[in-house]
C-alpha positions as CSV (number, residue, x, y, z in Angstrom):
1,X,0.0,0.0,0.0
2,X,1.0,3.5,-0.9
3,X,2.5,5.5,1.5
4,X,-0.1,8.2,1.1
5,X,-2.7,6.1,2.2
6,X,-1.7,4.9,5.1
7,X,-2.2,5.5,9.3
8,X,1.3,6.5,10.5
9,X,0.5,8.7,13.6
10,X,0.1,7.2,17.0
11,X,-2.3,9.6,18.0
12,X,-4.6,9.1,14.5
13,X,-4.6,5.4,15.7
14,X,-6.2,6.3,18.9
15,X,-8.6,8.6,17.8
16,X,-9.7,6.3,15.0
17,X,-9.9,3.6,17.7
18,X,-12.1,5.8,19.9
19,X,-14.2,7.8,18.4
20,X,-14.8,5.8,15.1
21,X,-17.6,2.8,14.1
22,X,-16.2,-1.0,14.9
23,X,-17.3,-4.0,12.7
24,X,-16.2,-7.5,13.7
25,X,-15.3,-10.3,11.6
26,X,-13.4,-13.9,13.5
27,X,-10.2,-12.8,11.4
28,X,-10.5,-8.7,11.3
29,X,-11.5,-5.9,13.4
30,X,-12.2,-2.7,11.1
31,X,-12.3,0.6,13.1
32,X,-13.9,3.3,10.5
33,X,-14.0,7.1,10.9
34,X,-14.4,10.0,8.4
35,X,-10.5,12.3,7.6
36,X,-11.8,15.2,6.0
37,X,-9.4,14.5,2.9
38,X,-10.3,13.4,-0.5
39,X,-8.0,10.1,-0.1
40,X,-8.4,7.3,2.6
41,X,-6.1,5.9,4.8
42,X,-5.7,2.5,6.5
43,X,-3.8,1.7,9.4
44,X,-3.1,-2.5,10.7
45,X,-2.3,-3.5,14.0
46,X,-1.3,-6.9,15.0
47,X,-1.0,-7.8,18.8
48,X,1.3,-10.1,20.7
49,X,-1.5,-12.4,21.0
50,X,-1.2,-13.0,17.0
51,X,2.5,-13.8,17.8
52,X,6.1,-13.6,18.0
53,X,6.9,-10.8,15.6
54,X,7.6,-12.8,12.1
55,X,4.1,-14.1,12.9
56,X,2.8,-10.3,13.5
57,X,4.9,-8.6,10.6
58,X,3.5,-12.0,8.2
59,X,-0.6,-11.2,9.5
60,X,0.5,-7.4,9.0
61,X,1.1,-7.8,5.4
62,X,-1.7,-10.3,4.7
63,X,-4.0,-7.7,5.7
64,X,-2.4,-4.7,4.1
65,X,-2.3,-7.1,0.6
66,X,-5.7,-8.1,1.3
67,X,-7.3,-4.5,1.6
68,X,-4.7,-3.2,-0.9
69,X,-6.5,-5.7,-3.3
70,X,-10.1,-3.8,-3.3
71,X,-8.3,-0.4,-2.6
72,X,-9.8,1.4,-5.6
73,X,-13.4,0.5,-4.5
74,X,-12.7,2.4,-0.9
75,X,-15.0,5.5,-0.6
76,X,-12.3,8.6,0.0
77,X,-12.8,10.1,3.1
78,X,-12.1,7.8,5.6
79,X,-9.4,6.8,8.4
80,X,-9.2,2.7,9.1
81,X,-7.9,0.8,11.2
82,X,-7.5,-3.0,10.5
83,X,-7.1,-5.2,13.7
84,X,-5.8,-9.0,13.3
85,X,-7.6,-11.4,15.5
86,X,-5.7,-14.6,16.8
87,X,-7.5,-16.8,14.2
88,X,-6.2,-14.7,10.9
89,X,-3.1,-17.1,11.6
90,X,-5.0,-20.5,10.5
91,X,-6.8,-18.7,7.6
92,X,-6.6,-19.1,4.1
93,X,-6.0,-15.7,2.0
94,X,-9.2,-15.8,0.2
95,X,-10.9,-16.4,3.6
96,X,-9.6,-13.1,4.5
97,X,-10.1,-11.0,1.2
98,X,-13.7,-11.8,1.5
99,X,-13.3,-10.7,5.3
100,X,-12.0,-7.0,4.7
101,X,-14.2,-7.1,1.7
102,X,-17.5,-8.2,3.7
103,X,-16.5,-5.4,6.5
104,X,-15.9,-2.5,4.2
105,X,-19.5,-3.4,2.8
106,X,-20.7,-3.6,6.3
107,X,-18.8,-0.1,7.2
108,X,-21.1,1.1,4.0
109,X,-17.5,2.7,2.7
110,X,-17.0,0.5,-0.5
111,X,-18.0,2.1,-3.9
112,X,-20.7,0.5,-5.2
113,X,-19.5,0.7,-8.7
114,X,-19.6,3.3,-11.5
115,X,-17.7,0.9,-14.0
116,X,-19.0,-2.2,-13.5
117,X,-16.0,-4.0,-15.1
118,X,-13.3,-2.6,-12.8
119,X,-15.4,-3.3,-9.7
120,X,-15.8,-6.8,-10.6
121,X,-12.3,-7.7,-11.3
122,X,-11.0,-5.8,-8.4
123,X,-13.6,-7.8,-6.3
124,X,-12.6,-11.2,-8.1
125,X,-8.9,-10.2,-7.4
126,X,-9.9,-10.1,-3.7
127,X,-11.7,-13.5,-4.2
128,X,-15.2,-12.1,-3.6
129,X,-16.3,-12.5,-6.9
130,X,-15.6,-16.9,-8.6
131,X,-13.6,-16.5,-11.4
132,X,-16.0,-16.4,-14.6
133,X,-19.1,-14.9,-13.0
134,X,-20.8,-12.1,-15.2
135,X,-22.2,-9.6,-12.4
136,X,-21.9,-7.9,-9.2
137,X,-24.9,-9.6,-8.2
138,X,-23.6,-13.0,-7.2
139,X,-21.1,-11.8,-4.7
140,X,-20.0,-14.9,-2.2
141,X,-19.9,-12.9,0.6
């Protein structure tokens, strides 16, 4: 992910965490609340109950890769923060595309499409979408 669109102050984190909407998922916490800018950002947080560190830094970069996936679907405007649960370790990487994708739907922050072709190959990148399928409309989600 971009430099740009990513959480980098400590104190963003915590306000984001605080004052912002939570949506659960077994693999994901996403904490969502409105910047103010015409970009979004994400932030990911891995805890020592994920891990020793190669365990954290690997769940770290499965999320970011996971998110970074359906990036161009992301309404601009937001602050994120993406929270790793203890069971993102066992789970497949499809598993957790169609995670961040389902919570991002569920935050009501993913576009719902002006070109329908580049929202369905981004979402069939991030494995929400079989390989194949014609429309939006049969989303495995």
């Amino acid at each position: 992910m971009k430099r740009r669109y990513r959480l980098r102050d400590q104190e963003r984190f915590k306000r984001v965490r605080q004052a912002g909407a939570s949506y659960a998922h077994p693999y994901l916490v996403l904490y969502v609340l409105p910047n103010g800018l015409d970009i979004s950002r994400s932030g990911f947080v891995t805890s020592r109950r994920i891990g020793k560190a190669i365990v954290r830094n690997r769940a770290r970069r499965r999320m970011s890769e996971a998110v970074r996936l359906v990036w161009d679907l992301v309404e601009p405007g937001w602050d994120m923060v993406w929270i790793a649960r203890p069971a993102i370790n066992e789970a497949e990487f499809t598993a957790l595309q169609q995670a961040s994708v389902r919570l991002l739907r569920r935050a009501g922050i993913l576009q719902t499409g002006h070109d329908p072709t580049i929202r369905e190959r981004s979402l069939r990148e991030a494995g929400a979408l079989p390989v194949g399928s014609g429309s939006g409309t049969d989303l495995q989600l």
